[in-house]
PDBQT receptor file of N, H, CA, C and O in Angstrom, charges set to zero:
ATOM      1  N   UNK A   1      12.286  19.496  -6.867  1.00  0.00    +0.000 N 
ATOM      2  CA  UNK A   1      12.918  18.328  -7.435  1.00  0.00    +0.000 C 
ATOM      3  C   UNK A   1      11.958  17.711  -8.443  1.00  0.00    +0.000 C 
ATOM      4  O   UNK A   1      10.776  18.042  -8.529  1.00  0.00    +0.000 OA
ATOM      5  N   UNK A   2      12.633  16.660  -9.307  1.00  0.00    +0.000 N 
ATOM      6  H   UNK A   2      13.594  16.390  -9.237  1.00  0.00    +0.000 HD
ATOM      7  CA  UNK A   2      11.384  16.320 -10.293  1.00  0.00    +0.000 C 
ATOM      8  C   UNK A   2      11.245  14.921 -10.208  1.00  0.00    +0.000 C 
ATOM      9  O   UNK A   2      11.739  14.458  -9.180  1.00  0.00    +0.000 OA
ATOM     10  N   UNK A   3      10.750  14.142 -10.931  1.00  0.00    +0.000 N 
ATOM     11  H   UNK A   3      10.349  14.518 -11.766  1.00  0.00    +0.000 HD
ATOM     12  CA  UNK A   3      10.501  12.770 -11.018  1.00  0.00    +0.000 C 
ATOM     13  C   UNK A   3      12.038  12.159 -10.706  1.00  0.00    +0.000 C 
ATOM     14  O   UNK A   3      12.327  11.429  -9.758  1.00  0.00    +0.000 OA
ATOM     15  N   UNK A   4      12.768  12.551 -11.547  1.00  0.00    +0.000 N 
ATOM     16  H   UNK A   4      12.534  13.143 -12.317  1.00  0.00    +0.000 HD
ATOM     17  CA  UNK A   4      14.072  11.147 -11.685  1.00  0.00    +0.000 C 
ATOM     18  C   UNK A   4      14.766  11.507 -10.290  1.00  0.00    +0.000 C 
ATOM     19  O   UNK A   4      15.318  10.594  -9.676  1.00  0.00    +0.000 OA
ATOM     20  N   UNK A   5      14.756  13.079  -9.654  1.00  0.00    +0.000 N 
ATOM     21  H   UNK A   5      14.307  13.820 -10.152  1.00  0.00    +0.000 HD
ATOM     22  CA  UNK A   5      15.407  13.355  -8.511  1.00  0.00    +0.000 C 
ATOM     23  C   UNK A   5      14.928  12.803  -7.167  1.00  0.00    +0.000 C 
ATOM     24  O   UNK A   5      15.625  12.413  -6.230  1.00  0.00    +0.000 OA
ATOM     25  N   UNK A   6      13.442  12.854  -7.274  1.00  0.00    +0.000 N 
ATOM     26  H   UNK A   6      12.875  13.170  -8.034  1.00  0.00    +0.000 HD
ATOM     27  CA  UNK A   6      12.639  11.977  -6.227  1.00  0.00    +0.000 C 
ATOM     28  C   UNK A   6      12.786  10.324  -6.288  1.00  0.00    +0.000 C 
ATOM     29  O   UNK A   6      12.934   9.742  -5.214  1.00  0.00    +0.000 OA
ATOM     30  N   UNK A   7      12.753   9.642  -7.376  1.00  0.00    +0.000 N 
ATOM     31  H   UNK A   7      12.633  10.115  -8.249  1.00  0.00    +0.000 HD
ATOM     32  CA  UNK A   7      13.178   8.261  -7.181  1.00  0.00    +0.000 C 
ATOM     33  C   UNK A   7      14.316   7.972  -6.895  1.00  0.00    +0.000 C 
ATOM     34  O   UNK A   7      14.730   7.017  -6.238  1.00  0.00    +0.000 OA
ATOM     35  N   UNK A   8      14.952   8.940  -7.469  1.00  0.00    +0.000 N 
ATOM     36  H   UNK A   8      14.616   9.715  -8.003  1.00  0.00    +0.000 HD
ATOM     37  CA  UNK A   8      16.720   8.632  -6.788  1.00  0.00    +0.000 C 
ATOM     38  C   UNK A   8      16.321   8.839  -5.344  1.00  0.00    +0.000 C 
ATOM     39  O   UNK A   8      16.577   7.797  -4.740  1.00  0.00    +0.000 OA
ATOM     40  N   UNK A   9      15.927   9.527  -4.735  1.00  0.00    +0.000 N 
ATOM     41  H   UNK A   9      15.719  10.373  -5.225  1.00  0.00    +0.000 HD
ATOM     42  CA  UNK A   9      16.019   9.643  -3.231  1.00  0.00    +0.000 C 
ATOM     43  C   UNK A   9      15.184   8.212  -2.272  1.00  0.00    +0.000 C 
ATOM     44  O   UNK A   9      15.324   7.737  -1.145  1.00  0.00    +0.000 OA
ATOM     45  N   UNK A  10      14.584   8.015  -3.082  1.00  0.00    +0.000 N 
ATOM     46  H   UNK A  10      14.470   8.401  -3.998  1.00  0.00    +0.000 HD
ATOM     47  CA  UNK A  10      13.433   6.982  -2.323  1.00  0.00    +0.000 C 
ATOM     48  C   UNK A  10      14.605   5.553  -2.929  1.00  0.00    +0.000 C 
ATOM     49  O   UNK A  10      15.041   4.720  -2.134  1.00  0.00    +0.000 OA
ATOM     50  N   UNK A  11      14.880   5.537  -4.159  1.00  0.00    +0.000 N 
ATOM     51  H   UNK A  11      14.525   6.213  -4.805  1.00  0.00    +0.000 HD
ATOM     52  CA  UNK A  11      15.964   4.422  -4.324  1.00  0.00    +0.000 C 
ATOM     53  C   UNK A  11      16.829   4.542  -3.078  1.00  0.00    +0.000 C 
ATOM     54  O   UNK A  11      16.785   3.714  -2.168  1.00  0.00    +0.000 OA
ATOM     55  N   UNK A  12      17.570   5.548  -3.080  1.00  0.00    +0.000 N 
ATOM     56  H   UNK A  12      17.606   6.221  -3.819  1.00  0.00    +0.000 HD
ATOM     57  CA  UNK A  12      18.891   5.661  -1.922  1.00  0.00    +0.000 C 
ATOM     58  C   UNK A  12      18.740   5.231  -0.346  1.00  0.00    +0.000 C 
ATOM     59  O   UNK A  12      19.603   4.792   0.415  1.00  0.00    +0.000 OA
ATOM     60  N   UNK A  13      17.058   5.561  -0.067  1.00  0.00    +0.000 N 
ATOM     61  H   UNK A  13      16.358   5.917  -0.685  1.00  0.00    +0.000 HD
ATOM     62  CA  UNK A  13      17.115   5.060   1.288  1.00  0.00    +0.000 C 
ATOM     63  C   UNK A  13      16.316   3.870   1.120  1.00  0.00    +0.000 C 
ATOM     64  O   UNK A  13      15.889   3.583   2.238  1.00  0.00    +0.000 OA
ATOM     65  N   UNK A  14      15.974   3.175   0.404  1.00  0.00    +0.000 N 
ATOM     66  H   UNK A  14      16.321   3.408  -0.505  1.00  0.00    +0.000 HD
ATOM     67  CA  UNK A  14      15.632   1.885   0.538  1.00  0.00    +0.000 C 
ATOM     68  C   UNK A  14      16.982   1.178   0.561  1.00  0.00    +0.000 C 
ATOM     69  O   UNK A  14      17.121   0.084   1.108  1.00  0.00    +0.000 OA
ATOM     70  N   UNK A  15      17.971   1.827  -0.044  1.00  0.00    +0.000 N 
ATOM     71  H   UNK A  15      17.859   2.716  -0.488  1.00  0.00    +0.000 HD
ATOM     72  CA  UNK A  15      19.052   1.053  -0.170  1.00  0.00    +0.000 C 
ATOM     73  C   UNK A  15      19.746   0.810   0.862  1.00  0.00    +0.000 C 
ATOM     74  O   UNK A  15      20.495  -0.160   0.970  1.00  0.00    +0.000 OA
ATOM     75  N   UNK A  16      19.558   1.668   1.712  1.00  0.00    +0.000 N 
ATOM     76  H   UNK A  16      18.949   2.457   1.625  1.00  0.00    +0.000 HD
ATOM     77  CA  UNK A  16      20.423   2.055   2.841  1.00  0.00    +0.000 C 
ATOM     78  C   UNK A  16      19.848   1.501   4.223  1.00  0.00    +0.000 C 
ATOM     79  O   UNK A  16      20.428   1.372   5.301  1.00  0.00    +0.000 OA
ATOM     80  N   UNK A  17      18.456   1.195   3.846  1.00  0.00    +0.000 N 
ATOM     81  H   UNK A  17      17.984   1.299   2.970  1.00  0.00    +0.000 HD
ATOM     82  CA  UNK A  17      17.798   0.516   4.977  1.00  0.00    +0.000 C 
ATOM     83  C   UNK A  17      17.506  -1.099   4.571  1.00  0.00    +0.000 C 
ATOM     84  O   UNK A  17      16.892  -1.875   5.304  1.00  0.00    +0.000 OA
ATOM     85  N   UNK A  18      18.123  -1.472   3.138  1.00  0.00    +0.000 N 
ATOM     86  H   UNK A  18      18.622  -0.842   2.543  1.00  0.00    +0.000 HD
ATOM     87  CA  UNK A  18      18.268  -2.853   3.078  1.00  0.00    +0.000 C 
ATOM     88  C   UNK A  18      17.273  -3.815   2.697  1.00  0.00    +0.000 C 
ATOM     89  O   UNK A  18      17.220  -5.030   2.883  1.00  0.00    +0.000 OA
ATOM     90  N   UNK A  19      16.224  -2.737   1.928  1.00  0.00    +0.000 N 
ATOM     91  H   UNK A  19      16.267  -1.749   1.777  1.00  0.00    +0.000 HD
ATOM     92  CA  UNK A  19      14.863  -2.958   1.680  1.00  0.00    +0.000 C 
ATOM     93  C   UNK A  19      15.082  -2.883   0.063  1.00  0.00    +0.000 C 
ATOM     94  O   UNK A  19      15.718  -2.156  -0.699  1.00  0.00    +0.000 OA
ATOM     95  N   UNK A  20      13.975  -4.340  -0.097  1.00  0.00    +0.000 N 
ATOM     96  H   UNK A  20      13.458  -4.931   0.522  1.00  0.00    +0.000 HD
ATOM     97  CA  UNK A  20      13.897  -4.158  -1.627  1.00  0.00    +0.000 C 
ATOM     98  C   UNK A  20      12.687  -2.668  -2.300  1.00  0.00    +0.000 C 
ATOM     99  O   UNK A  20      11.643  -2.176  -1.874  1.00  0.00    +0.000 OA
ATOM    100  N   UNK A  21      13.490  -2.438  -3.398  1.00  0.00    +0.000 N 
ATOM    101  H   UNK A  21      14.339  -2.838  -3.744  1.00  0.00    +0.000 HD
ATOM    102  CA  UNK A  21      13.628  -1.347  -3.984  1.00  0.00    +0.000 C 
ATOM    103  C   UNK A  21      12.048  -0.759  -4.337  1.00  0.00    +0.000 C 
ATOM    104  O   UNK A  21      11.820  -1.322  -5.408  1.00  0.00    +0.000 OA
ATOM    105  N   UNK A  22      11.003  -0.043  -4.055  1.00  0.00    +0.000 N 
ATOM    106  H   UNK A  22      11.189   0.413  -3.185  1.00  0.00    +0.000 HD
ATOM    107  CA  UNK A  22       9.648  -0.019  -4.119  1.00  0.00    +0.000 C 
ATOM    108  C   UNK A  22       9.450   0.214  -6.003  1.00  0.00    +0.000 C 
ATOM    109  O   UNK A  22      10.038   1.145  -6.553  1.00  0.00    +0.000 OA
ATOM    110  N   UNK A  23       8.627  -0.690  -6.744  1.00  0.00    +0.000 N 
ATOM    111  H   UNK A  23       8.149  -1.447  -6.297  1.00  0.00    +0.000 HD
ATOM    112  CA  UNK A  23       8.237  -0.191  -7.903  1.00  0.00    +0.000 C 
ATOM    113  C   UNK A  23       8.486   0.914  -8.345  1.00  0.00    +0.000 C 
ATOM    114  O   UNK A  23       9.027   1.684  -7.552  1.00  0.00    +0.000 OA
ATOM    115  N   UNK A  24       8.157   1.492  -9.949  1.00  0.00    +0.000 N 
ATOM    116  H   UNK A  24       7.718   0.866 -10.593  1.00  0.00    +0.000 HD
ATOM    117  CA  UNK A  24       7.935   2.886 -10.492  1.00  0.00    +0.000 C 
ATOM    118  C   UNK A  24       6.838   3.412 -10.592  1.00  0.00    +0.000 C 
ATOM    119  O   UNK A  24       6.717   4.608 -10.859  1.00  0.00    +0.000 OA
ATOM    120  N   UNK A  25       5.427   2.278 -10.312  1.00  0.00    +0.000 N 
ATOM    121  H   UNK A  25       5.525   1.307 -10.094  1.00  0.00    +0.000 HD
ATOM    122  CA  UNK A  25       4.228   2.993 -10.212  1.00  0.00    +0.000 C 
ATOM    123  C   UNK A  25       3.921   3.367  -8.442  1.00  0.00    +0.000 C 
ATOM    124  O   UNK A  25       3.049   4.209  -8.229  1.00  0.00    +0.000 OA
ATOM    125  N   UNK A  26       4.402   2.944  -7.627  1.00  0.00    +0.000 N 
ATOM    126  H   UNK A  26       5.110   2.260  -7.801  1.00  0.00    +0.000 HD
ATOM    127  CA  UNK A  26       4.383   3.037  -6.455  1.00  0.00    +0.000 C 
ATOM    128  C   UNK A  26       5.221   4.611  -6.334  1.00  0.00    +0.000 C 
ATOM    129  O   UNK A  26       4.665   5.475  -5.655  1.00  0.00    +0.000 OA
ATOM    130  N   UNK A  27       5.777   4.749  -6.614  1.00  0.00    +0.000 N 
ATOM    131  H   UNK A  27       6.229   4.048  -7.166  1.00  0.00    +0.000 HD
ATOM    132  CA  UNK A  27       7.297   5.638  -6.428  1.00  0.00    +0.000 C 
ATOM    133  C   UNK A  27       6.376   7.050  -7.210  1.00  0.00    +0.000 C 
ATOM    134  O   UNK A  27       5.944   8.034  -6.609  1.00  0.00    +0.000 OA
ATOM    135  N   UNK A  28       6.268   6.773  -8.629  1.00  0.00    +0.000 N 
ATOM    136  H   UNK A  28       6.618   5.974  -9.117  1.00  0.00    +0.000 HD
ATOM    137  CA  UNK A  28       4.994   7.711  -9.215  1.00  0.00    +0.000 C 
ATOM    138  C   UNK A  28       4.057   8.529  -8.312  1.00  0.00    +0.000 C 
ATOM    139  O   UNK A  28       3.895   9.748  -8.371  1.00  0.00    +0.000 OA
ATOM    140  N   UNK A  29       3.525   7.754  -7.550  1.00  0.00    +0.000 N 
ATOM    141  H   UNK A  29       3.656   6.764  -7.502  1.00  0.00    +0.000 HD
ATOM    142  CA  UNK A  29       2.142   7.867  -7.045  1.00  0.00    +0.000 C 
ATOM    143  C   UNK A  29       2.621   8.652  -5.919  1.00  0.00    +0.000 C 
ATOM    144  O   UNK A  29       1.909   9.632  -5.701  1.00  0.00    +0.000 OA
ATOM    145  N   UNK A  30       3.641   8.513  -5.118  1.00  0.00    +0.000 N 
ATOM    146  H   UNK A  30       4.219   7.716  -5.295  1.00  0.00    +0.000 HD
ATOM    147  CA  UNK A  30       3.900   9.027  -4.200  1.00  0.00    +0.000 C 
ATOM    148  C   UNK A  30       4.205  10.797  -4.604  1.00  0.00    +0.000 C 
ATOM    149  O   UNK A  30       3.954  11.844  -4.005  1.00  0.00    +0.000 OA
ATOM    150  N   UNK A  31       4.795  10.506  -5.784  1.00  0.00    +0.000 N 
ATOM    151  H   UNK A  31       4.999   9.656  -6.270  1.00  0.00    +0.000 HD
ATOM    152  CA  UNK A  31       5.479  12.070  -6.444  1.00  0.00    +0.000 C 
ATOM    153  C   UNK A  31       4.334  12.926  -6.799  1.00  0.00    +0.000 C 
ATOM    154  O   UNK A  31       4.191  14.139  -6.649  1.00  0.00    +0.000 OA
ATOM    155  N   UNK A  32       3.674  12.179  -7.223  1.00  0.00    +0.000 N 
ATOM    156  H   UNK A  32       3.790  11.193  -7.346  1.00  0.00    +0.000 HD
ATOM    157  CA  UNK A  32       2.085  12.948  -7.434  1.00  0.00    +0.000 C 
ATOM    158  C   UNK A  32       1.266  13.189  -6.390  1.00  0.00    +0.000 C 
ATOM    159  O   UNK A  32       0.234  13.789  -6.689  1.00  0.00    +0.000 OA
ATOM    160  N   UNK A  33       1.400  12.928  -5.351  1.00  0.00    +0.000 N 
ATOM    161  H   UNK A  33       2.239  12.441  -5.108  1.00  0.00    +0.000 HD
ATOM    162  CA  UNK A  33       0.936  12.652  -4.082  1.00  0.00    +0.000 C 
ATOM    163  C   UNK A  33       1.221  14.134  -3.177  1.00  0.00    +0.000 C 
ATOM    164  O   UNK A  33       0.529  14.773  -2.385  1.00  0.00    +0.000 OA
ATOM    165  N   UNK A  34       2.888  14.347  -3.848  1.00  0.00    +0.000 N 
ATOM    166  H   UNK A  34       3.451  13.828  -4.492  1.00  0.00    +0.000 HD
ATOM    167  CA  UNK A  34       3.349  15.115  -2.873  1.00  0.00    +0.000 C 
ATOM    168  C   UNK A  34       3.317  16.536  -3.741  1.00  0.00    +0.000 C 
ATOM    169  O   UNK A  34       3.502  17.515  -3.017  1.00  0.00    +0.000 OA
ATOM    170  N   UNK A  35       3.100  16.869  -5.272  1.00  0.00    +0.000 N 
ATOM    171  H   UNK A  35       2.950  16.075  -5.860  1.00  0.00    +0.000 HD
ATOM    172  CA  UNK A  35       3.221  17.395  -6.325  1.00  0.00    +0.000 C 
ATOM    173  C   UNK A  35       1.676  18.308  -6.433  1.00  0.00    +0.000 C 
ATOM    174  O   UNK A  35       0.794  18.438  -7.283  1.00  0.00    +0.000 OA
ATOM    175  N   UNK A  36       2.013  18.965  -4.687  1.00  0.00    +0.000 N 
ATOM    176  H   UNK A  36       2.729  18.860  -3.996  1.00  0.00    +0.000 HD
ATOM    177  CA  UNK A  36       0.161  19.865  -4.999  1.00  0.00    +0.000 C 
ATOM    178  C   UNK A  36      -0.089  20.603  -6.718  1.00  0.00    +0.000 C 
ATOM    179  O   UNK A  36      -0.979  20.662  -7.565  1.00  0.00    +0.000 OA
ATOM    180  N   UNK A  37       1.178  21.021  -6.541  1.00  0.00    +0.000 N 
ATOM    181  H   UNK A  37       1.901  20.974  -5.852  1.00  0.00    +0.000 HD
ATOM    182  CA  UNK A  37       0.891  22.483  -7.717  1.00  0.00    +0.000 C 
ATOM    183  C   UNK A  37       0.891  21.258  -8.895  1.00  0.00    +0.000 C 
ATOM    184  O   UNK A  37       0.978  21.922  -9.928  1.00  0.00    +0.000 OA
ATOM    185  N   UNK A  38       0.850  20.087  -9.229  1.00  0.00    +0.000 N 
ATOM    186  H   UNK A  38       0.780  19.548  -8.390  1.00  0.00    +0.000 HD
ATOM    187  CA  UNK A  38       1.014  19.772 -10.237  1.00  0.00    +0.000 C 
ATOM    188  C   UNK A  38       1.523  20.072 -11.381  1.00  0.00    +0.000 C 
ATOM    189  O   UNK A  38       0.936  20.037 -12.463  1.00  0.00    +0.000 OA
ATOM    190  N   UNK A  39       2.883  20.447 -11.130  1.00  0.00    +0.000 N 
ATOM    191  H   UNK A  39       3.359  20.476 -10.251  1.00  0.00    +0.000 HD
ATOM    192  CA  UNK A  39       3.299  21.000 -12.134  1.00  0.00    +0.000 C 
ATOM    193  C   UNK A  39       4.632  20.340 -12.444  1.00  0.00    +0.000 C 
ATOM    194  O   UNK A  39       5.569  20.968 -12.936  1.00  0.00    +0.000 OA
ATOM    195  N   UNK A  40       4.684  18.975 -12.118  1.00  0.00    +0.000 N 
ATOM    196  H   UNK A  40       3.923  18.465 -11.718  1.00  0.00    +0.000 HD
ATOM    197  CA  UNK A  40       5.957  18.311 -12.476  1.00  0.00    +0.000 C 
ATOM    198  C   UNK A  40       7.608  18.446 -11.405  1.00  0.00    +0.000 C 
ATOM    199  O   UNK A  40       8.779  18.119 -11.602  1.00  0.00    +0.000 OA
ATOM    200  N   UNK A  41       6.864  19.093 -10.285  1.00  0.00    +0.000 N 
ATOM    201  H   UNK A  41       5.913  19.358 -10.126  1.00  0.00    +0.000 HD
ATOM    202  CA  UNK A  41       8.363  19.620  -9.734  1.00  0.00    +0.000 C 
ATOM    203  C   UNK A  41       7.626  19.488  -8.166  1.00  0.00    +0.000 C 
ATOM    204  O   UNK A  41       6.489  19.865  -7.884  1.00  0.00    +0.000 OA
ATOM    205  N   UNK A  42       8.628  18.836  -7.241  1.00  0.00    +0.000 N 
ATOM    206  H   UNK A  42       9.552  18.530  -7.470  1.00  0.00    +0.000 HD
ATOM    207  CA  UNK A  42       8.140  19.003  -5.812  1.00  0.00    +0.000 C 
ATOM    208  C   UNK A  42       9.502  20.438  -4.875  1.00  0.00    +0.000 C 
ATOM    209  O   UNK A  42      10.669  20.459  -4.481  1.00  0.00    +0.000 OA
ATOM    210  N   UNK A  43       8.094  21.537  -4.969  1.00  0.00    +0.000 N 
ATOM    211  H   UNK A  43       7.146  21.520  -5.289  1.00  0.00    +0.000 HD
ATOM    212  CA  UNK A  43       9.034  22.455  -4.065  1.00  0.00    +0.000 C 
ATOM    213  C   UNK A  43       9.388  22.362  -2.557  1.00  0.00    +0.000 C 
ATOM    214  O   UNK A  43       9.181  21.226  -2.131  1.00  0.00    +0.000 OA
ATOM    215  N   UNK A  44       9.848  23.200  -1.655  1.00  0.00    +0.000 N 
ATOM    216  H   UNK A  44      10.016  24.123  -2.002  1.00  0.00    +0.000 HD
ATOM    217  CA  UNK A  44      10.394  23.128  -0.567  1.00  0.00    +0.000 C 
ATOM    218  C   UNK A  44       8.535  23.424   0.139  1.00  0.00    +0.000 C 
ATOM    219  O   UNK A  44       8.237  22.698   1.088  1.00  0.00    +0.000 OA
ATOM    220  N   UNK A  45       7.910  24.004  -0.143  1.00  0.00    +0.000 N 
ATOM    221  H   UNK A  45       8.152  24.593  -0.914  1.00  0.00    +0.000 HD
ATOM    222  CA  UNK A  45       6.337  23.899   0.465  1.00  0.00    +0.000 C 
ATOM    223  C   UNK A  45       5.620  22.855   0.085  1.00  0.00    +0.000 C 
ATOM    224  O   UNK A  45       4.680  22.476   0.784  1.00  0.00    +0.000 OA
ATOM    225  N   UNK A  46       5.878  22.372  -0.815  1.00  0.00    +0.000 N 
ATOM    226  H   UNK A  46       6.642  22.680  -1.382  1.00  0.00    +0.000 HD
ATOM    227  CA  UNK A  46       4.568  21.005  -0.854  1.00  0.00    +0.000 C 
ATOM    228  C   UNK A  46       5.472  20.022   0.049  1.00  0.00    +0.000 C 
ATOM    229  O   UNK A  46       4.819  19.270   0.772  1.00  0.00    +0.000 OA
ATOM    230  N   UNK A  47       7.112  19.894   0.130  1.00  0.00    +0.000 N 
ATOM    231  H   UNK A  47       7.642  20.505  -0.457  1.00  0.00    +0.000 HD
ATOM    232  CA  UNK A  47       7.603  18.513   0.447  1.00  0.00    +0.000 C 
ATOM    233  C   UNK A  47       7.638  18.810   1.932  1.00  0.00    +0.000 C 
ATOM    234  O   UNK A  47       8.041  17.905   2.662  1.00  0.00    +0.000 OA
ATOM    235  N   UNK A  48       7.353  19.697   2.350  1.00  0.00    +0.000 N 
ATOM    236  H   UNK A  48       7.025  20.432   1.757  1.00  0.00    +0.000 HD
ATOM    237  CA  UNK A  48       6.439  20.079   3.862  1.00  0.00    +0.000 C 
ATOM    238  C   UNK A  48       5.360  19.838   4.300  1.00  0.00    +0.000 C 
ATOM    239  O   UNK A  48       4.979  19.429   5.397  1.00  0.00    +0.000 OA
ATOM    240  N   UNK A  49       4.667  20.212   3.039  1.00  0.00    +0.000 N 
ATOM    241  H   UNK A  49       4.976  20.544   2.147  1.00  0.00    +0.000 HD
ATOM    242  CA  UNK A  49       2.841  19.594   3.519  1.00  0.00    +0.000 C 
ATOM    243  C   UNK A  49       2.691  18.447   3.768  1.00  0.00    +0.000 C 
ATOM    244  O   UNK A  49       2.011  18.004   4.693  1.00  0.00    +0.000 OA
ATOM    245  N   UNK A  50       3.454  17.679   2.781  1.00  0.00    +0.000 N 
ATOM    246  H   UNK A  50       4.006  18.040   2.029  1.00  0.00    +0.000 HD
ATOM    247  CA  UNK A  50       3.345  16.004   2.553  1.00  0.00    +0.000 C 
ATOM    248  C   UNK A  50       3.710  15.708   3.842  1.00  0.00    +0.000 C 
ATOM    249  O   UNK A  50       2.986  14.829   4.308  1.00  0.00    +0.000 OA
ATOM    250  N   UNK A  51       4.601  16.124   4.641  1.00  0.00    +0.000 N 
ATOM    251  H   UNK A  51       5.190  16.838   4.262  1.00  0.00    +0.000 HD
ATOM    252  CA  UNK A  51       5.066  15.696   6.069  1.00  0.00    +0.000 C 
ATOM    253  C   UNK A  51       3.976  16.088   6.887  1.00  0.00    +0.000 C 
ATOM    254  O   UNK A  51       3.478  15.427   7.798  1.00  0.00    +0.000 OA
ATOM    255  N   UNK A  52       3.568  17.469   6.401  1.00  0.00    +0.000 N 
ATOM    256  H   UNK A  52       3.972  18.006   5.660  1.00  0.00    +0.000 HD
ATOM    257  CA  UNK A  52       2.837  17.777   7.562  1.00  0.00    +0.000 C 
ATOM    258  C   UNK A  52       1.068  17.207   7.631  1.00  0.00    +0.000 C 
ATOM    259  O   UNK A  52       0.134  17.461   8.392  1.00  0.00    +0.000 OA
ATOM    260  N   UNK A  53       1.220  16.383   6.487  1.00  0.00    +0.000 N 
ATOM    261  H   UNK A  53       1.979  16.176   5.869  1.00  0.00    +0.000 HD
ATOM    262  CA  UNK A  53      -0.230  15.868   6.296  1.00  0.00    +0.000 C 
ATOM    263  C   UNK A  53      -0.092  14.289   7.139  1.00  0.00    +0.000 C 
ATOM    264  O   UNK A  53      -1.032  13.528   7.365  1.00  0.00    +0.000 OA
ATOM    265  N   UNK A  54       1.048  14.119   7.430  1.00  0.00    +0.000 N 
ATOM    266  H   UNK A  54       1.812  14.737   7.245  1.00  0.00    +0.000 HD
ATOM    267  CA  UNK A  54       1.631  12.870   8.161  1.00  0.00    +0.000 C 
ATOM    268  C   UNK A  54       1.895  12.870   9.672  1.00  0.00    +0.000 C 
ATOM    269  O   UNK A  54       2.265  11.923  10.367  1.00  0.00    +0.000 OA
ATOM    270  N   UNK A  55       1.646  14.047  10.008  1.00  0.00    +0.000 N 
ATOM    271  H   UNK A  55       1.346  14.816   9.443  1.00  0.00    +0.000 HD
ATOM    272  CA  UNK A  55       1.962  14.782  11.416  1.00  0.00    +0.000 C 
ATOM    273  C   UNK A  55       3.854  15.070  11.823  1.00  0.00    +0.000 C 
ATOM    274  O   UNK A  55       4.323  15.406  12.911  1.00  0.00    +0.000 OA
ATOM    275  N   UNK A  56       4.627  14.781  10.468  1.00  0.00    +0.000 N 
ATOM    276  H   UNK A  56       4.246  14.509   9.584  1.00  0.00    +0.000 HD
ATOM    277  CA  UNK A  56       6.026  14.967  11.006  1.00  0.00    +0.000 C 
ATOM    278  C   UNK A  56       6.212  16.200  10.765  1.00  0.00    +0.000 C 
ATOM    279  O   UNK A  56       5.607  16.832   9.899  1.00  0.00    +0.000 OA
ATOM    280  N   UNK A  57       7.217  16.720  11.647  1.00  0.00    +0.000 N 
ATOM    281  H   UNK A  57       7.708  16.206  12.350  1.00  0.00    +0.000 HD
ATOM    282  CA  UNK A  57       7.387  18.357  11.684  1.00  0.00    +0.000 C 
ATOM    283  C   UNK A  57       8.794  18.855  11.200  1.00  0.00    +0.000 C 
ATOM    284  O   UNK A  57       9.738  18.847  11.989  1.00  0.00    +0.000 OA
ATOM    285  N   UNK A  58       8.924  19.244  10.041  1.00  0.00    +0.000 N 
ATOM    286  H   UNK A  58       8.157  19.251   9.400  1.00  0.00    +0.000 HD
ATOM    287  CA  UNK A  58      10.024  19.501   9.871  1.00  0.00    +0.000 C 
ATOM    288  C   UNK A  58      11.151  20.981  10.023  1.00  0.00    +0.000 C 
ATOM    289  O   UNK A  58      10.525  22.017   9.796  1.00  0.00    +0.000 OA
ATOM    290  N   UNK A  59      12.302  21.161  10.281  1.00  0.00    +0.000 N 
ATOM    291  H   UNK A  59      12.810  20.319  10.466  1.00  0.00    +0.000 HD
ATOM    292  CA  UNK A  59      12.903  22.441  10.488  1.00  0.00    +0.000 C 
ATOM    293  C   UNK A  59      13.878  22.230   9.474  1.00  0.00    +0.000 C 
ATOM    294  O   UNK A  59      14.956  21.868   9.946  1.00  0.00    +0.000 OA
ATOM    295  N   UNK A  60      13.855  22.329   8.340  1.00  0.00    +0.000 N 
ATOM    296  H   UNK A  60      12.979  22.622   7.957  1.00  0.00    +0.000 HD
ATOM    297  CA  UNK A  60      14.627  22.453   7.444  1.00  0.00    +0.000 C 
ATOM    298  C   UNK A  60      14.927  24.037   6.561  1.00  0.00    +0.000 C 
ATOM    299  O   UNK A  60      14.077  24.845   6.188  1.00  0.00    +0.000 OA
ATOM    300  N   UNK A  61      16.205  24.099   6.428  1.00  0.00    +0.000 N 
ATOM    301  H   UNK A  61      16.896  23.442   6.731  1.00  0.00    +0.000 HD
ATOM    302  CA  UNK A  61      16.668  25.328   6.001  1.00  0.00    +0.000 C 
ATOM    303  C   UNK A  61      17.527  25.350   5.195  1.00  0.00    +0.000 C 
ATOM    304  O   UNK A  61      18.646  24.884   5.409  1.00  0.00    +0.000 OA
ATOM    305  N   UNK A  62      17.111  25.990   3.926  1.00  0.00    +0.000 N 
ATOM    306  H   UNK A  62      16.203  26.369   3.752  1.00  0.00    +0.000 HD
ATOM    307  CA  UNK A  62      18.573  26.282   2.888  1.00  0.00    +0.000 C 
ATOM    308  C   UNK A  62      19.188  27.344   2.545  1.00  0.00    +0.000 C 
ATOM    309  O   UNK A  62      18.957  28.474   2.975  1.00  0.00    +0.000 OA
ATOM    310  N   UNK A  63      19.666  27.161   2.079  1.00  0.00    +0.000 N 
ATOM    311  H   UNK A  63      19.854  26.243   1.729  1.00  0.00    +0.000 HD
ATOM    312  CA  UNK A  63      20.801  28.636   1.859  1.00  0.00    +0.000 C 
ATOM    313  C   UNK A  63      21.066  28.523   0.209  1.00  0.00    +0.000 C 
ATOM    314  O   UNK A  63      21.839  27.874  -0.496  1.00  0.00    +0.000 OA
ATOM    315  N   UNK A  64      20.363  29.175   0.053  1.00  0.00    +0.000 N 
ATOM    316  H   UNK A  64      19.735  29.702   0.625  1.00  0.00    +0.000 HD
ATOM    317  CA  UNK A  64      20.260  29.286  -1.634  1.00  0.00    +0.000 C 
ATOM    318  C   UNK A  64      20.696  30.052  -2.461  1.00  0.00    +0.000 C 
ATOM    319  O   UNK A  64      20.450  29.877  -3.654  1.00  0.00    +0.000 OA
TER     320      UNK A  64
């Protein structure tokens, strides 16, 4: 996913949990955060690490 796809997602559940909306440098930082390969795009392995650098464990599966 890339920048505008990741803030849409972090917009959507702030929205949904009724929370005001976190900045664009906050929101940034996080994308870069999670963006090992630095290469502008968060794949299905870094947006794992980022969890798993948090201790959450994820079982996610796509069908592509």
């Amino acid at each position: 996913m890339d920048l505008v796809k990741f803030k849409n997602i972090i917009n959507d559940l702030f929205q949904k949990e009724t929370r005001p909306l976190p900045n664009f440098n906050l929101i940034k930082s996080a994308f870069d955060y999670v963006d090992i390969k630095k290469d502008g795009l968060i794949d299905l392995n870094e947006w794992q690490r980022a969890f798993a650098a948090v201790g959450v464990k994820l079982n996610i599966k796509f069908n592509i």
